[in-house]
C-alpha positions in Angstrom: 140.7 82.9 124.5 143.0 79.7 125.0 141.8 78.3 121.7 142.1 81.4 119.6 143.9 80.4 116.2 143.5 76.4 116.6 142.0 74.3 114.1 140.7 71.1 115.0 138.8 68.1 113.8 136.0 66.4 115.4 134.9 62.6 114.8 131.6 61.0 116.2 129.4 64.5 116.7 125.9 62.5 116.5 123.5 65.0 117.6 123.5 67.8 119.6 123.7 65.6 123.0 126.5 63.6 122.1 130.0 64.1 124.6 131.9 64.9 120.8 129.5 68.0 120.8 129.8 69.1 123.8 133.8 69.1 123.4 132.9 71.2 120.0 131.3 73.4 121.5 133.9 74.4 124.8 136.8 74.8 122.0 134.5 76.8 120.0 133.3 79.0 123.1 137.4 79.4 123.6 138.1 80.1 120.1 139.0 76.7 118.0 137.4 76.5 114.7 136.2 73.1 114.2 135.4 70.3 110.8 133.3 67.6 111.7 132.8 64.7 109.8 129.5 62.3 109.4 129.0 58.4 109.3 125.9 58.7 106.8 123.5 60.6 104.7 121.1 60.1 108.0 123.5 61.5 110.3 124.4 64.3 108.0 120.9 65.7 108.4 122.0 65.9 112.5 125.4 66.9 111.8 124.8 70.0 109.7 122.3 72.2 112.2 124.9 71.8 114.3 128.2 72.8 111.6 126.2 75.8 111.1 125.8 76.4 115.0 129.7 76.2 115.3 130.4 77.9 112.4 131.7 74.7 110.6 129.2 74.8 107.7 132.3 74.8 104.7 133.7 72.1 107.3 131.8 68.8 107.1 133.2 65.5 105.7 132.2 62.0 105.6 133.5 59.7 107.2 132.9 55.9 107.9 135.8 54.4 110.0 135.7 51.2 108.0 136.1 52.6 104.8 139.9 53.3 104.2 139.4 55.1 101.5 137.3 57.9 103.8 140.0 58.6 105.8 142.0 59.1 102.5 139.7 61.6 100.9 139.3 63.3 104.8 143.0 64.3 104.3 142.6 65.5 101.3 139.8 67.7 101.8 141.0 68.5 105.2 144.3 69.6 103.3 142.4 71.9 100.9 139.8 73.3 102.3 141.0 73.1 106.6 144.7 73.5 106.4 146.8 72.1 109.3 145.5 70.9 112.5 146.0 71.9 116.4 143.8 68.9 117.5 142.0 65.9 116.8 138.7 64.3 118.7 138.2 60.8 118.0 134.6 60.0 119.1 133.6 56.5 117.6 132.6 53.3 119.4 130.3 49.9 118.1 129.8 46.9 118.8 126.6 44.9 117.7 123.3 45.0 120.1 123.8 41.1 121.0 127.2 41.4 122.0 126.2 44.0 124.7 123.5 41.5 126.3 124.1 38.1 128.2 127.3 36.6 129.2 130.6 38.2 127.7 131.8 34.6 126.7 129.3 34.4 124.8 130.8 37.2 122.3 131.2 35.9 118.5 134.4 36.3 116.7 132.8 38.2 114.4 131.5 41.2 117.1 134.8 41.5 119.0 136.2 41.7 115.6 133.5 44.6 114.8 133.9 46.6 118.2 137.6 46.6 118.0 138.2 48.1 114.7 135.6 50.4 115.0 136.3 51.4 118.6 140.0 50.8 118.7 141.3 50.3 115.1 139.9 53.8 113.6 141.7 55.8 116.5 145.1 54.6 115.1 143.7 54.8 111.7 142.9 58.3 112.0 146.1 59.2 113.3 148.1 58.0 110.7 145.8 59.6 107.9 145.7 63.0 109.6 149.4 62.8 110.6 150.5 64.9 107.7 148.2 67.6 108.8 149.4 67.6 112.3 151.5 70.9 113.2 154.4 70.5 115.9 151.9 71.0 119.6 149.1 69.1 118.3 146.7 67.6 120.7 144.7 64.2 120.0 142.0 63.1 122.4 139.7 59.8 122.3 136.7 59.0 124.3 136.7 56.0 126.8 134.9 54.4 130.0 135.4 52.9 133.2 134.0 49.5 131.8 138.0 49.6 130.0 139.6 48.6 133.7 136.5 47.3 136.0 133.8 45.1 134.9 130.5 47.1 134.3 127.0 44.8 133.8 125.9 44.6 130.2 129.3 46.5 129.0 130.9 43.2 127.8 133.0 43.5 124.5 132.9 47.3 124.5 135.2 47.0 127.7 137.6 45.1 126.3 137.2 47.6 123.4 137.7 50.1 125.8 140.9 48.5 127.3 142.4 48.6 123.6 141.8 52.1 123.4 143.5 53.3 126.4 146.2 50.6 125.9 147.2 52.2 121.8 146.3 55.9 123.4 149.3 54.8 125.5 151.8 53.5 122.4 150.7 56.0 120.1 151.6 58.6 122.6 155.0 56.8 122.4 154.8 57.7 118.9 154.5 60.5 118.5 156.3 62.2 121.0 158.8 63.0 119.4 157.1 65.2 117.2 155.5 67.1 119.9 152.1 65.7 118.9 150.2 64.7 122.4 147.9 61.7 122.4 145.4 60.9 125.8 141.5 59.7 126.3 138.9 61.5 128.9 137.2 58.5 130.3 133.7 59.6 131.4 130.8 58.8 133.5 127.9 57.4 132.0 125.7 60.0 129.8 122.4 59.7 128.1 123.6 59.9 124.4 122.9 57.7 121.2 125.4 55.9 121.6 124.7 54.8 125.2 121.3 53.5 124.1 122.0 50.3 122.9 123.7 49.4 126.9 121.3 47.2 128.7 119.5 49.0 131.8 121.3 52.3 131.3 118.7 54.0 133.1 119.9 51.9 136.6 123.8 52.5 135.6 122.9 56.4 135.5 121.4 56.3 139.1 123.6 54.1 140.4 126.5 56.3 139.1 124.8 59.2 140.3 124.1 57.7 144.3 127.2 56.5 144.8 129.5 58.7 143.2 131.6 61.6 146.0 129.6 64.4 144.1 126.1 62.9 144.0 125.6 63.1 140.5 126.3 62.4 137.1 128.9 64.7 134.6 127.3 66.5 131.9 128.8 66.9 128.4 129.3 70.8 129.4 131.2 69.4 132.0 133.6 66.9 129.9 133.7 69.7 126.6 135.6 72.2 129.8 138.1 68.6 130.4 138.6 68.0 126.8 139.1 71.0 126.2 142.1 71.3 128.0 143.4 68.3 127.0 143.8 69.7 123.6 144.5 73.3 124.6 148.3 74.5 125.5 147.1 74.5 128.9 147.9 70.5 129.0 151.1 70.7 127.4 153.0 68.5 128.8 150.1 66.1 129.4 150.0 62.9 127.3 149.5 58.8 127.5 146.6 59.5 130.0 143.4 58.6 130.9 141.0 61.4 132.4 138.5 60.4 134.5 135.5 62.9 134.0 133.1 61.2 136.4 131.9 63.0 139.6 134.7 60.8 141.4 132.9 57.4 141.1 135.8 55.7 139.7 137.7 55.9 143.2 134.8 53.8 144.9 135.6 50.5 146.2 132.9 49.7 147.5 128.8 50.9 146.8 127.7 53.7 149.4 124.8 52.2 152.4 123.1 54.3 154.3 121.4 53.5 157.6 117.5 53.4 158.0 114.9 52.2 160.7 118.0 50.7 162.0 119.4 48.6 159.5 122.4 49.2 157.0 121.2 49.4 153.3 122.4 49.9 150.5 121.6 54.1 149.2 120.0 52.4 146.3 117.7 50.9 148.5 116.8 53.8 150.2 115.0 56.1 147.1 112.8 55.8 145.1 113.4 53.9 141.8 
């Protein structure tokens, strides 16, 4: 198995339809062992069903990206109880409900400055806590979205978020390249998890995504666990500063896809049942 004898750490597994899982579970199907960390005592009653599915029961840590003295204590353990680590999956984004509504001028100071050290901070965070756990090969992988380079309705602050991310997945790759440690973000279609809940009309972005991308559908987090997966496998070894698209191809389109009926050009939208 390509993952035999890695040991990674997950951050952001939410419930057992969140993209972080799905990546858990294609390194554990290929051999990884896995920690996982949780934000809360209410997420902890999600995360644990699914440590024990993985095997990862010994393996679970809190951790709340705003707390620096988490990530300290996340070494620490990680050091005693985990040993080194192959891999890293950083799987956190925020940003509070009213900045994801209305007009993105509108944003307060004090919800950009939430959704970027949550969403972009924490990655670089992370790394530098971790770093001493790191072994010579490592793979570190973060989660982003089209909304980081195009404008995406009701996406607002979490694009410029977004942007951040890709923009430090770049410099930290820098970074650490010279220690063989590879750093890149999978940027994936839109998915029906928690964290997608708070976006304005999600349900439109999902079957808009799904008309008008090349494979007429959306991905699946099966589908982005098998990308991620070799992103932080060997496979991808000299793969790093990148950004992924896992998407069904939509991020090519220029344009939205019309279709002709009784005559007249529409737009495929148009054409189905809502």
């Amino acid at each position: 198995m390509i993952m035999q004898g890695k040991k990674g750490l997950i951050v952001g597994v939410a419930n057992n339809k969140s993209i972080a899982y799905g990546i858990a579970k294609a390194c554990k199907e290929q051999g990884a062992e896995i920690a996982l960390t949780f934000l809360n005592e209410v997420l902890e009653k999600r995360v644990r069903p699914i440590a024990e599915e993985l095997g990862s029961e010994r393996y679970v840590y809190e951790l709340d990206v705003s707390k620096p003295e988490h990530f300290v204590a996340l070494r620490e353990n990680l050091a005693k109880d985990f040993g080194e680590l192959d891999f890293i999956v950083h799987s956190v984004a925020f940003a509070p409900k009213e900045a994801l509504d209305g007009e993105f001028i509108n944003t307060s100071k004090e919800a950009f400055n939430i959704a970027m050290e949550i969403s972009v901070y924490s990655l670089i965070e992370l790394v530098r806590e971790m770093k001493p756990l790191l072994r010579s090969g490592a793979s570190i992988l973060t989660l982003s979205y089209l909304g980081a380079v195009k404008h995406v309705v009701h996406y607002n602050v979490m694009g410029v978020a977004k942007a951040g991310l890709e923009s430090a997945v770049r410099y930290l790759a820098y970074d650490l390249g010279k220690e063989n440690i590879r750093v890149n973000a999978i940027s994936a279609g839109p998915i029906k998890t928690l964290a997608a809940s708070g976006i304005g009309d999600f349900k439109m972005m999902l079957k808009w995504n799904e008309l008008n991308s090349p494979l007429r559908q959306n991905v699946s987090i099966e589908e982005v666990g098998n990308s991620a997966m070799y992103l932080l496998s060997p496979l991808s070894s000299a793969v790093t500063g990148e950004v992924h698209y896992v998407d069904c191809g939509y991020n090519i389109m220029g344009m939205c896809a019309t279709e002709e009926v009784e005559g007249k050009m529409v737009l495929r939208w148009d054409s189905v049942e809502k």
